[in-house]
C-alpha positions as CSV (number, residue, x, y, z in Angstrom):
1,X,-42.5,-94.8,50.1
2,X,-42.1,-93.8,53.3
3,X,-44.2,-96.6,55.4
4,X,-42.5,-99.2,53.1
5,X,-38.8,-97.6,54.1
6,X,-39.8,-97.8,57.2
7,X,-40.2,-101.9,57.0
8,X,-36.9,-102.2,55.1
9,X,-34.8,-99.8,56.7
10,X,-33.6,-98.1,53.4
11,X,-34.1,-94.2,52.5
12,X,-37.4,-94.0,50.5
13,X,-36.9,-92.9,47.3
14,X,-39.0,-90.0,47.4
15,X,-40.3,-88.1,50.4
16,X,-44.1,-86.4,51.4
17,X,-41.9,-83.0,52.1
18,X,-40.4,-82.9,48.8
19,X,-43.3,-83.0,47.2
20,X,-45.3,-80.7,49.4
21,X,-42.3,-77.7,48.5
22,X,-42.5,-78.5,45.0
23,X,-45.9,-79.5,44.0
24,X,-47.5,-76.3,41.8
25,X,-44.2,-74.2,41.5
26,X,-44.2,-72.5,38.9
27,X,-40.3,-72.4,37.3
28,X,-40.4,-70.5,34.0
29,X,-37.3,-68.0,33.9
30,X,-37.3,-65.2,31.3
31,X,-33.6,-65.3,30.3
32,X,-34.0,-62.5,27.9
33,X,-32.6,-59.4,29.5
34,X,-29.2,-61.7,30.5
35,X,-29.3,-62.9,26.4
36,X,-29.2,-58.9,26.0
37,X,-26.8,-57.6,28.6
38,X,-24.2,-60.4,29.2
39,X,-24.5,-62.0,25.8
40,X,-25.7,-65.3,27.5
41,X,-26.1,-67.9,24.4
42,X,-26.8,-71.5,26.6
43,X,-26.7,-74.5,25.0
44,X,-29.6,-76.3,23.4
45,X,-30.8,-78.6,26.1
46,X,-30.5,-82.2,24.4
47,X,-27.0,-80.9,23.6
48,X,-26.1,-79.8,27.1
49,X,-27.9,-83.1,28.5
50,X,-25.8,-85.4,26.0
51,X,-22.4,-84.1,27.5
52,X,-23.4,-84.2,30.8
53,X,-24.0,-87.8,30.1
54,X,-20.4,-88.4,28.2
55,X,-19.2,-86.6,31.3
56,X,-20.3,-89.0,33.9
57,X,-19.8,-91.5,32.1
58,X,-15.7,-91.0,31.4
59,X,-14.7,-88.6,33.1
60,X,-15.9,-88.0,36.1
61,X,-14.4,-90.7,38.3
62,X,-11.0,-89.8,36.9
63,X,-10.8,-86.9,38.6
């Protein structure tokens, strides 16, 4: 991606760097203790996902 942005001038979609920091990292979080302490109850992800969505979609140009 990066040779071909290269030939057409345009940011490559995705580049070596990014996946050299992020290749193999590991990104499982124990949200347990903040479920205990602060009473942290997130969303289901689909749900939180779906209003993101409804968000871009209407709203957030408005603002």
């Amino acid at each position: 991606m990066e040779f071909s942005s290269k030939l057409t001038g345009k940011e490559p979609l995705l580049q070596r760097h990014y996946l050299d920091m992020f290749y193999g990292l590991k990104q499982d979080y124990d949200i347990s203790k903040s479920k205990e302490e602060l009473n942290f109850n997130p969303k289901p992800s689909k749900q939180a996902l779906e209003e993101a969505l409804t968000y871009l979609k209407t709203d957030w140009k408005v603002q």
